[in-house]
C-alpha positions in Angstrom: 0.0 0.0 0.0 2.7 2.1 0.8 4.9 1.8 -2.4 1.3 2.6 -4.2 0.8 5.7 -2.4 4.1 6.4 -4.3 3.3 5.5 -7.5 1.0 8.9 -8.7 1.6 8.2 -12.1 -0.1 4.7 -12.1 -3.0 4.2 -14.8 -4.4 0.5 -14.3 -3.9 -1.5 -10.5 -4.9 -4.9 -10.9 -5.5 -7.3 -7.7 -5.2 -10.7 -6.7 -5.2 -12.0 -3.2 -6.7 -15.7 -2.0 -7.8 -16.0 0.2 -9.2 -12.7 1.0 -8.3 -12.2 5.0 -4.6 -12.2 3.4 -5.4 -8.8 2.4 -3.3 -6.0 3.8 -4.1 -2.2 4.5 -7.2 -2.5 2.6 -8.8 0.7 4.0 -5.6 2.7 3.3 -5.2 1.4 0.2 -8.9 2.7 -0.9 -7.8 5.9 0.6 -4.4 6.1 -1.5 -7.0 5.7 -4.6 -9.0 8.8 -3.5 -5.9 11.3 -4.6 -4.4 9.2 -7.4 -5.3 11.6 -10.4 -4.0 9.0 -13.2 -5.2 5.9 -12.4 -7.9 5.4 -14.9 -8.7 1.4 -14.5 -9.1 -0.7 -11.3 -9.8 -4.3 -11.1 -10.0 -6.3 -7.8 -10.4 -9.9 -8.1 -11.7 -10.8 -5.0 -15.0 -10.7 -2.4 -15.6 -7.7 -1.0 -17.1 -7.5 2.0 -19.5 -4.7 3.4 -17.0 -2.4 4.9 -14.6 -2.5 1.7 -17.7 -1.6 -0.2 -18.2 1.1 1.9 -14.3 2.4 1.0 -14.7 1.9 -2.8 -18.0 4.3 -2.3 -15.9 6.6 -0.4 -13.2 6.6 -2.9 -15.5 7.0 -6.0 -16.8 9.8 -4.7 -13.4 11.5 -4.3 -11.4 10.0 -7.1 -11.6 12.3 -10.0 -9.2 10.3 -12.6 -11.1 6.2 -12.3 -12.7 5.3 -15.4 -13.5 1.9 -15.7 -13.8 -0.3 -11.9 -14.2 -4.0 -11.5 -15.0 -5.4 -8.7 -16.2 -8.7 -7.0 -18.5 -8.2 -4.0 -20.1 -11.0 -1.4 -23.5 -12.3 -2.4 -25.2 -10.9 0.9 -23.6 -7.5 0.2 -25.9 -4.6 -0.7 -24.0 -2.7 -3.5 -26.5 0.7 -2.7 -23.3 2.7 -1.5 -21.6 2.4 -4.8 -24.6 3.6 -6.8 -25.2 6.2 -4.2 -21.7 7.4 -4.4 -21.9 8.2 -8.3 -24.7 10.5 -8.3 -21.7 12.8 -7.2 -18.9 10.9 -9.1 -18.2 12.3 -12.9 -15.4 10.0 -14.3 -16.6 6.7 -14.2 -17.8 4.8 -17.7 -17.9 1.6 -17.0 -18.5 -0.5 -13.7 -18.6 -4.0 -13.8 -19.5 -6.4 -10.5 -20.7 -9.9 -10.3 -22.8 -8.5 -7.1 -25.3 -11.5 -6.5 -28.4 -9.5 -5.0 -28.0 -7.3 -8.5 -30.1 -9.8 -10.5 -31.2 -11.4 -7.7 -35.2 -12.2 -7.2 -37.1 -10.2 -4.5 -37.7 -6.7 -2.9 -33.8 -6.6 -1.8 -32.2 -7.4 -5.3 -35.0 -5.0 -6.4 -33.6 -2.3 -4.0 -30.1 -3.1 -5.9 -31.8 -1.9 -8.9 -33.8 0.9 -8.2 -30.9 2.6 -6.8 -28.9 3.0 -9.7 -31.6 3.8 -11.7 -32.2 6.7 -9.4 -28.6 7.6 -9.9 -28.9 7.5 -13.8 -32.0 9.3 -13.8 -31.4 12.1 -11.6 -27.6 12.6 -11.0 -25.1 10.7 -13.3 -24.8 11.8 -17.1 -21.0 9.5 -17.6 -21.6 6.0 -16.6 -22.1 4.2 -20.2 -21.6 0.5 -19.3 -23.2 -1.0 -15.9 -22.5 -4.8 -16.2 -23.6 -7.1 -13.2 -23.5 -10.6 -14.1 -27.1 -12.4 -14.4 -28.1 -15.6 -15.9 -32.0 -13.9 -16.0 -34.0 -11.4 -14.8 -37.5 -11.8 -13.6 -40.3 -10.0 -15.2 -40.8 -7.9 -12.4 -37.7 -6.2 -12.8 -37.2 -6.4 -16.6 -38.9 -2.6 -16.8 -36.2 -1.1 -14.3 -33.3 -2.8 -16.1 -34.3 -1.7 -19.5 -34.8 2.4 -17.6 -31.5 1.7 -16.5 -30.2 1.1 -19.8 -32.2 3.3 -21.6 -30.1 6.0 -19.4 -27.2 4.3 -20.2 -27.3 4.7 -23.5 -28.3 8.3 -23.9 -24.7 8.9 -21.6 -23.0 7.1 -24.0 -24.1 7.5 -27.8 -26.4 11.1 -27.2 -24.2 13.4 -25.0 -26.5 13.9 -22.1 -23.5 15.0 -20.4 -22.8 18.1 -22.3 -27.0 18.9 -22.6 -28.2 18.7 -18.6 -25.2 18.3 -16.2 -24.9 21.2 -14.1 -21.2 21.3 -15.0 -21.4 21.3 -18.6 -25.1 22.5 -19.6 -24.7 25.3 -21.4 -25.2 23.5 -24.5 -26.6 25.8 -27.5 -29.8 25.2 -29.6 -27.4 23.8 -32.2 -26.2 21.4 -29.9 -29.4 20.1 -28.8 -31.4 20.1 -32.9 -27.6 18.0 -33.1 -28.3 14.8 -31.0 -32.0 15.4 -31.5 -31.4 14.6 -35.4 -28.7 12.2 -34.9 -31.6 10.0 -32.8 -34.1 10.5 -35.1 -34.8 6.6 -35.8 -35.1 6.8 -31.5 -38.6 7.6 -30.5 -37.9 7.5 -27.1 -34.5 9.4 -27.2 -36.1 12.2 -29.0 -39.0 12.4 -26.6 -36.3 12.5 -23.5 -35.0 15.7 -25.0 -38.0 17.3 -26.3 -39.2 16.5 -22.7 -36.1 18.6 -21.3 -36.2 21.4 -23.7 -38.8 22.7 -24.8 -38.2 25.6 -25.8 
């Protein structure tokens, strides 16, 4: 942990520990990726437990540089403080974690769901790829999945980003007739933005 701290120039940390109570330092090491402002990729091939989930929420919502996280996390572990910790995050694209309760059937995989939809809807314009493993998803939760994908895609292929962040909304009236025309074969895409502007 401590020759990492040292390392500010480091783009990609991948890790491998069995099994996981071998692991040292993890706190500080989730705190040394809060002011690393390179590393773009992470990948940690083990469980994490509740607390370390709590520490990779902490450090997405400080970390600035991360682009693309993946992550293991225990089947009983809610994942909620992740997708609560990007509605303030702006970096991240792509987060992929084979969280069981994700996909998992009842009202606590649905809470797994509804909460990153929340964050998509309301908060996060970057995240473009959301990948939680699944064999299948039940029918009650087919309509949040394909919101949260809808979302998904209008961060990645129609610049919502640039047209309603706070930070960058300030597009013009060129900008906007832009992506409108570019999703013209997308009913719903151009309804979003007509929605949002419509002036």
């Amino acid at each position: 942990v401590a020759s990492f701290a040292r390392v500010t120039t480091l783009e990609s940390l991948t890790l491998h520990c069995q099994p996981f109570n071998d692991v040292p330092n993890l706190q500080d090491l989730f705190l040394s990726m809060q002011k690393h402002a390179f590393l773009k990729q992470v990948q940690i091939h083990f469980s994490l437990l509740k607390e370390n989930v709590q520490h990779v929420a902490q450090m997405l919502r400080r970390n600035q540089s991360i682009q693309e996280l993946d992550i293991c996390v225990e089947n009983t572990v809610s994942v909620i403080p992740i997708a609560e910790a990007l509605e303030t995050n702006s970096t991240l694209k792509k987060l992929n974690t084979d969280a069981g309760l994700w996909y998992g059937n009842g009202s606590r995989g649905r809470q797994q769901k509804n909460a990153f939809l929340h964050t998509l809807e309301s908060h996060n314009f970057v995240l473009e790829s959301l990948h939680l493993f699944h064999s299948r998803i039940n029918t009650q939760d087919r309509e949040i999945v394909q919101k949260i994908n809808f979302y998904l895609e209008l961060n990645k292929d129609f610049r919502r980003q640039r047209l309603l962040s706070s930070q960058d909304g300030n597009a013009s009236p060129a900008e906007w007739l832009d992506v409108i025309v570019s999703a013209e074969n997308k009913t719903k895409v151009v309804f979003y933005y007509l929605s949002k502007n419509v002036s």
